[in-house]
TISEKE-116086 format. One record per residue (C-alpha): x, y, z; residue number from 1. Coordinates in nm, 4 decimals. Layout:
TISEKE-116086
         u         v         w  num
         X         Y         Z  NUM
...
//
This chain:
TISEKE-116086
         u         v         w  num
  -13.5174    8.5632    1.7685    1
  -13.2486    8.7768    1.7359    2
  -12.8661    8.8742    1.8529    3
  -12.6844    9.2045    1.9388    4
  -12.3782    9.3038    1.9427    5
  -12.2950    9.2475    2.3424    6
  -11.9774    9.5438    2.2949    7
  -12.1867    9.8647    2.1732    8
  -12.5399    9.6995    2.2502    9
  -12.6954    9.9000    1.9459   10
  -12.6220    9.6828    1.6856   11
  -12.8584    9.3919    1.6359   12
  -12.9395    9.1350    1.3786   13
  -13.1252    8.7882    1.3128   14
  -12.8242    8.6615    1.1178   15
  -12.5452    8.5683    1.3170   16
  -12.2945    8.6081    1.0045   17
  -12.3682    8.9887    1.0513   18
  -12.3396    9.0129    1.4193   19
  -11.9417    8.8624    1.3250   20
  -11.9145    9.1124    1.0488   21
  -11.9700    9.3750    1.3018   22
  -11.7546    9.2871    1.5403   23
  -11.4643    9.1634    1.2768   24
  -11.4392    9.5311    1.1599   25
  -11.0901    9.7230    1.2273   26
  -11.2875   10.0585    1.4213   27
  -11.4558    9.8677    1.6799   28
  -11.7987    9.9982    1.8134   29
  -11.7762   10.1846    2.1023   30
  -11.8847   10.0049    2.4399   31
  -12.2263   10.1271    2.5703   32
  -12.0653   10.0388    2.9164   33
  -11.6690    9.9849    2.9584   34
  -11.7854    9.7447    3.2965   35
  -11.9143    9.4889    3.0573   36
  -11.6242    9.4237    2.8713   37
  -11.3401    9.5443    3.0651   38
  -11.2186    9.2023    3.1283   39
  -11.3240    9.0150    2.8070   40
  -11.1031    8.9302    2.4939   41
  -11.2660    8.9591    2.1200   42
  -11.3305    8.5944    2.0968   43
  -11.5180    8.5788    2.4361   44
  -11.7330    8.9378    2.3362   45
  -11.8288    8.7354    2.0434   46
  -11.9253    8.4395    2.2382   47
  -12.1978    8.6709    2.4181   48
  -12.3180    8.8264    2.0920   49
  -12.4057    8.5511    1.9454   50
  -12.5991    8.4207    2.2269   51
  -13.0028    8.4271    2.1067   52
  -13.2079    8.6704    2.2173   53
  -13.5960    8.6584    2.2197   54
  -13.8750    8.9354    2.2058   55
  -13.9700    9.1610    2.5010   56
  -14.3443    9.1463    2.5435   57
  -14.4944    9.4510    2.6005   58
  -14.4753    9.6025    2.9338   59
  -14.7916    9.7821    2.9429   60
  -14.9470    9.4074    2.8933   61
  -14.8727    9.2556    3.2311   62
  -15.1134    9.1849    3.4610   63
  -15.1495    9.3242    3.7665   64
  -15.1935    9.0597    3.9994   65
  -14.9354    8.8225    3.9052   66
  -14.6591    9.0336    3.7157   67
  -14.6833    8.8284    3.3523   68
  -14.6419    8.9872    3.0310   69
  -14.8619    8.9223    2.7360   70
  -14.8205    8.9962    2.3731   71
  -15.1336    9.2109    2.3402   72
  -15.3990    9.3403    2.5288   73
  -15.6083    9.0731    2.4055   74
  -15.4706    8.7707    2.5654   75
  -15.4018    8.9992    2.8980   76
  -15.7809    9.0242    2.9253   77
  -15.8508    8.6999    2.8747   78
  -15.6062    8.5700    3.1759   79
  -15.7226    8.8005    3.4093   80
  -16.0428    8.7137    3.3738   81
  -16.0426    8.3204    3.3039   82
  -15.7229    8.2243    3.4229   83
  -15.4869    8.4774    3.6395   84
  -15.5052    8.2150    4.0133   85
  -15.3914    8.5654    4.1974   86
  -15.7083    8.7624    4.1077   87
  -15.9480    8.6715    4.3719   88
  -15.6472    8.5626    4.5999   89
  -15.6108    8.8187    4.9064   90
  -15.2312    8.8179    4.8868   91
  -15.1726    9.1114    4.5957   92
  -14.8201    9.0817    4.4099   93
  -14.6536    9.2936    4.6625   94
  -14.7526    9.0860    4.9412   95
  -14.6844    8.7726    4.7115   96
  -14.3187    8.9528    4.6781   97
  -14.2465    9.0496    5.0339   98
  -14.3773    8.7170    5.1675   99
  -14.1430    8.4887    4.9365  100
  -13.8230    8.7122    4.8882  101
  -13.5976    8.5987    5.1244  102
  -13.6713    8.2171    5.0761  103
  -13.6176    8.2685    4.7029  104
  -13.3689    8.5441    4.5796  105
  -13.2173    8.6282    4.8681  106
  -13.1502    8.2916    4.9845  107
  -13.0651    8.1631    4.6611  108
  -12.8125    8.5256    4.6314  109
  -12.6328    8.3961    4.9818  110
  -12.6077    8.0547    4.8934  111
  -12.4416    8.1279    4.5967  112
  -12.1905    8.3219    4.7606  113
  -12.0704    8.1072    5.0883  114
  -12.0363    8.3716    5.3654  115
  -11.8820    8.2278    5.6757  116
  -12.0521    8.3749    6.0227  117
  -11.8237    8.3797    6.3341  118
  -12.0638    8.2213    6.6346  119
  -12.0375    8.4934    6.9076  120
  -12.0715    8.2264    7.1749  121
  -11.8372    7.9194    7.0148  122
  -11.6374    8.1726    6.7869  123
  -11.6610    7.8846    6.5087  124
  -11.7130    7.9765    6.1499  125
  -12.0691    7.8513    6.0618  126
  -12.1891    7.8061    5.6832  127
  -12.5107    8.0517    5.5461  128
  -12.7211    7.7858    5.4951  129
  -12.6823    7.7047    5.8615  130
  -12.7069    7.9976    5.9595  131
  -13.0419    8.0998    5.7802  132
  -13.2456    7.8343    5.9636  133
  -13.1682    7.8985    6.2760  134
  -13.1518    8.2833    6.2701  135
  -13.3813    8.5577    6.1750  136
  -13.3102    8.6211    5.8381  137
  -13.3890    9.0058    5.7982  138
  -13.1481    9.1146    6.0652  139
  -12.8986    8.9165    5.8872  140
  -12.9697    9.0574    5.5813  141
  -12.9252    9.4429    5.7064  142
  -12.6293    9.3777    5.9359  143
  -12.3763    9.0657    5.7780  144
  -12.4906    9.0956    5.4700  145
  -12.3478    9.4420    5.4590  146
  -12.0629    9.4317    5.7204  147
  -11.9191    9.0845    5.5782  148
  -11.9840    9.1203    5.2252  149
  -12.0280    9.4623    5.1084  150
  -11.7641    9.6702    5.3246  151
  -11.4692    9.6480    5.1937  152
  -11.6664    9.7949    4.9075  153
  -11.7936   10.0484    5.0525  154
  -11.4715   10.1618    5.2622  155
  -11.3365   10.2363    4.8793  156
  -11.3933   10.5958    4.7754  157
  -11.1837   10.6929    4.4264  158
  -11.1118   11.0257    4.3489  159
  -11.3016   11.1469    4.0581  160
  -11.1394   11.2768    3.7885  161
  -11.2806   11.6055    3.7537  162
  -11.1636   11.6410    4.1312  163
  -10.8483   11.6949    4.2603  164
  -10.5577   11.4104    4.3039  165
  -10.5158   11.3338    4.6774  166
  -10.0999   11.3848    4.7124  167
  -10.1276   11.3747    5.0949  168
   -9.8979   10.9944    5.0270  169
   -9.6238   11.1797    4.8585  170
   -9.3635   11.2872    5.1080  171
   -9.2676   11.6449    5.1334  172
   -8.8814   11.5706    5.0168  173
   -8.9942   11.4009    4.7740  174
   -9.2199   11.7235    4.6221  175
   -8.9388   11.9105    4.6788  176
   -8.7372   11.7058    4.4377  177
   -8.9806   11.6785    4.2196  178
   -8.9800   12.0754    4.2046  179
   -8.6402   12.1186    4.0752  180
   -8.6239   11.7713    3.8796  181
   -8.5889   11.8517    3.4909  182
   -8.9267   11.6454    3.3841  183
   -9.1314   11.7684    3.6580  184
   -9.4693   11.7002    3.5013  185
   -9.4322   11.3105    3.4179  186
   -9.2657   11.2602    3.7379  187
   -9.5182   11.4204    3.9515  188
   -9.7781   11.2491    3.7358  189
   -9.6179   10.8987    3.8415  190
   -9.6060   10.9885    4.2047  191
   -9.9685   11.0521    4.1752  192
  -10.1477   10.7258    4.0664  193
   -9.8901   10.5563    4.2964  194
  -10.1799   10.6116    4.5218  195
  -10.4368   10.4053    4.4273  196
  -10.7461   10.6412    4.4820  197
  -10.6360   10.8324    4.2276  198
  -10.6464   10.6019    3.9117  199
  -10.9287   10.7356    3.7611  200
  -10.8454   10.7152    3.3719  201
  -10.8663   10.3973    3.1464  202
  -10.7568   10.3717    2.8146  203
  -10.9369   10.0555    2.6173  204
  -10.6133    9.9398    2.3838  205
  -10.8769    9.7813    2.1852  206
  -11.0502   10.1103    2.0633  207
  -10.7903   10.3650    2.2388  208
  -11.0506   10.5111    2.3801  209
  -11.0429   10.6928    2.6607  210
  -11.2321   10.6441    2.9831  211
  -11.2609   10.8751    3.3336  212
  -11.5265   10.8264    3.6494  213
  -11.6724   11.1041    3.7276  214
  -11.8029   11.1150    4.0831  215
  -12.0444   11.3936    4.0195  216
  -12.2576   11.1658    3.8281  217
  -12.1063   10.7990    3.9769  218
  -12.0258   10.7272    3.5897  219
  -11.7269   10.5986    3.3800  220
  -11.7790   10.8668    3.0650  221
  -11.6215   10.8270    2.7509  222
  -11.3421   11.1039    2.6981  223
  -11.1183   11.2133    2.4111  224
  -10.7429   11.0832    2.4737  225
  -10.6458   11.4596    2.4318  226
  -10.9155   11.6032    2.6408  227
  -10.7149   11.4136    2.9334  228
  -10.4036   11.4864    2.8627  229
  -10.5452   11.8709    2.8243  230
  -10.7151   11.8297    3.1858  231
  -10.4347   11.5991    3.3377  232
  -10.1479   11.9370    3.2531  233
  -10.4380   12.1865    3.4034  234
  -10.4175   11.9471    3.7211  235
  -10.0483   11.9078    3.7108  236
   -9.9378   12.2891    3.6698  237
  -10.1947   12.4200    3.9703  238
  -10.0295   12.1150    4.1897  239
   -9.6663   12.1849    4.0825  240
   -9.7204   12.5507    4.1578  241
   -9.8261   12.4704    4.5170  242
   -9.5616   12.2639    4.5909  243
   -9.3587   12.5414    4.5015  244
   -9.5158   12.7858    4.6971  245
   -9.4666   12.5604    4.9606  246
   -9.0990   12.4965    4.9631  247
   -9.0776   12.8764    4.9647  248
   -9.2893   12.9149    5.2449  249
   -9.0536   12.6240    5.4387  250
   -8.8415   12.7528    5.6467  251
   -8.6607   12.4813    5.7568  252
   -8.5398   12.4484    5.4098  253
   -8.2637   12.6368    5.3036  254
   -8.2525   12.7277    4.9680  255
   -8.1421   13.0333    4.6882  256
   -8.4671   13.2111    4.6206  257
   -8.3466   13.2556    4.2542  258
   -8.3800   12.8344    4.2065  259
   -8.7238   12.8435    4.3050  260
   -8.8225   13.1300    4.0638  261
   -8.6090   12.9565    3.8246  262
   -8.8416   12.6432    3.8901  263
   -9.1536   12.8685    3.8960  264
   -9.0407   12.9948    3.5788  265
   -8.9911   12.6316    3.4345  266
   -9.3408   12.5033    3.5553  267
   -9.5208   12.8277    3.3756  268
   -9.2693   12.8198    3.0401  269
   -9.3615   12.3606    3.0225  270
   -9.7460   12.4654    3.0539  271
   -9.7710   12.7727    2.8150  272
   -9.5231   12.5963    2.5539  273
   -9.7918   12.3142    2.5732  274
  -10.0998   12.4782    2.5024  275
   -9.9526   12.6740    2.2082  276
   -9.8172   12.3362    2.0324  277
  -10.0167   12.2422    1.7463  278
   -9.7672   12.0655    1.5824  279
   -9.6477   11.6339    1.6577  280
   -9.4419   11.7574    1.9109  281
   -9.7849   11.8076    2.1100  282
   -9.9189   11.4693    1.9545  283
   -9.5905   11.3330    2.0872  284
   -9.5757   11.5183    2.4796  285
   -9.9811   11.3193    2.4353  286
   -9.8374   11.0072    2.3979  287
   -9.6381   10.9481    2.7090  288
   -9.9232   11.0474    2.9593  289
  -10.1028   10.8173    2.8398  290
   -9.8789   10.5505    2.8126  291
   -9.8219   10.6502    3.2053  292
  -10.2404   10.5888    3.2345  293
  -10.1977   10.2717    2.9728  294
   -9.9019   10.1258    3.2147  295
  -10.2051   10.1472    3.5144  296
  -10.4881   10.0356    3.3271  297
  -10.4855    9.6449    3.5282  298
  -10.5134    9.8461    3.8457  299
  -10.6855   10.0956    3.7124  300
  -11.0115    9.8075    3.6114  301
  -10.9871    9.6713    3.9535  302
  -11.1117   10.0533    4.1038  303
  -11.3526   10.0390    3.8387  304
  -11.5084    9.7141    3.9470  305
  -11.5152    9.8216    4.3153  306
  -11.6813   10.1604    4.2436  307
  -11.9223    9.9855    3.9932  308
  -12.0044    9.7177    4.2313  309
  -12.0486    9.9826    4.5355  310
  -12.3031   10.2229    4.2978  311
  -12.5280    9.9022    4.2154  312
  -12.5376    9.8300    4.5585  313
  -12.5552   10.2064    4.7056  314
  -12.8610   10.2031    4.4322  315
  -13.0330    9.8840    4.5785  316
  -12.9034    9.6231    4.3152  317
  -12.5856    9.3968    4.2882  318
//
């Protein structure tokens, strides 16, 4: 028996006094996934770490026929050939599987989570367990399963944050504002994760650590707090200049020329100043982008449970 540290899932122990040690220490561990603790509190991570853990047999010890594990080759040979009741049985383990899945998981998976059916002929609401007996199961599995339960899920794409911000929701007066406001960068930035699709960044106030999905890879990956402020201004400056570009190129709106070079010249001087700082004024500008990702983060962990619950399924899991 032993118990691991359910934050970092690395550290491990027999001795629960340890496993509170660990997690007692002022530099927290670093989550091995931010989904499994995104919503808990120190007392309740503790609560799951000190939960017992047993174990693993070895996996190249399970039998063949009926899927157990046994602690040595040994005792493996001795149930298949004395005692495995699968052995001689014409039904293999995949048959065994396929025959009993939907009465068992599946069943037990759709139970668990009350889906109400509209009756095409009535239009009443029936309950699932109704429903399974007097319907054939698979269809219902590959078309309500996934059109009543799943699709809001998968209707939710989020912007990854080594893509580009979708700014199609912020209206064009209000870019054009924006171009000749005085703190053009925060402001834009705001405007930005007004949109939902685009909060992509997470910053754990436990461990202020930093967090972005990537959509390459369908992954929340750990990132330095700088390194997204760095990235965030890269994104910022090529968006501001575009909205510039396109004021100039409106011409509906009637403007002096020399303001928008002025503003041009503003947008360049703000993102050159920046990447020479090496001093606390940059440590400073750091701070207050991500206080504007901080000020997101409860909205931000709700996108991160939809995309993590639409990968596990998009991956055949839940």
């Amino acid at each position: 028996m032993y118990f691991e540290c359910f934050r970092c899932e690395k550290y491990c122990s027999n001795r629960k006094t340890n496993i509170i040690s660990h997690l007692s220490k002022k530099n927290k561990c670093e989550p091995k996934n931010i989904m499994n603790i995104i919503d808990l509190t120190d007392e309740e991570i503790l609560r799951k770490s000190l939960i017992s853990k047993y174990n693993v047999y070895d996996e190249n010890n399970k039998c063949i026929f009926c899927d157990k594990n046994f602690k040595s080759n040994r005792t493996l040979k001795y149930h298949q050939n004395n005692s495995c009741k699968f052995k001689d049985n014409n039904d293999s383990k995949e048959s065994k599987h396929s025959n009993n899945i939907f009465n068992t998981e599946i069943n037990n998976i759709l139970k668990n989570n009350i889906i109400e059916i509209h009756n095409e002929t009535h239009n009443e609401i029936k309950n699932i367990e109704t429903y399974i007996e007097t319907n054939n199961i698979g269809t219902y599995i590959e078309t309500q399963i996934i059109n009543n339960f799943v699709n809001p899920t998968f209707n939710f794409n989020l912007v990854g944050f080594e893509q580009e911000w979708k700014l199609d929701h912020i209206p064009e007066s209000d870019k054009k504002i924006i171009s000749f406001c005085h703190f053009k960068y925060t402001t834009l930035l705001k405007e930005i994760l007004t949109n939902f699709v685009n909060l992509n960044v997470f910053i754990d106030k436990k461990t202020e650590q930093g967090y972005v999905y990537n959509n390459l890879t369908k992954n929340f990956e750990k990132m330095d707090k700088n390194k997204i402020v760095e990235d965030t201004i890269d994104k910022l400056h090529k968006n501001l200049i575009d909205i510039n570009d396109d004021v100039k190129k409106d011409k509906n709106f009637y403007l002096d020329r020399n303001l928008l070079n002025l503003s041009k010249i503003d947008i360049e001087t703000k993102y050159n100043n920046y990447n020479k700082e090496i001093t606390n004024k940059k440590e400073e500008i750091n701070k207050d982008f991500l206080n504007i990702y901080r000020n997101k983060n409860e909205e931000t962990k709700t996108n991160f449970k939809k995309v993590y619950k639409k990968n596990l399924i998009e991956k055949g899991g839940y």
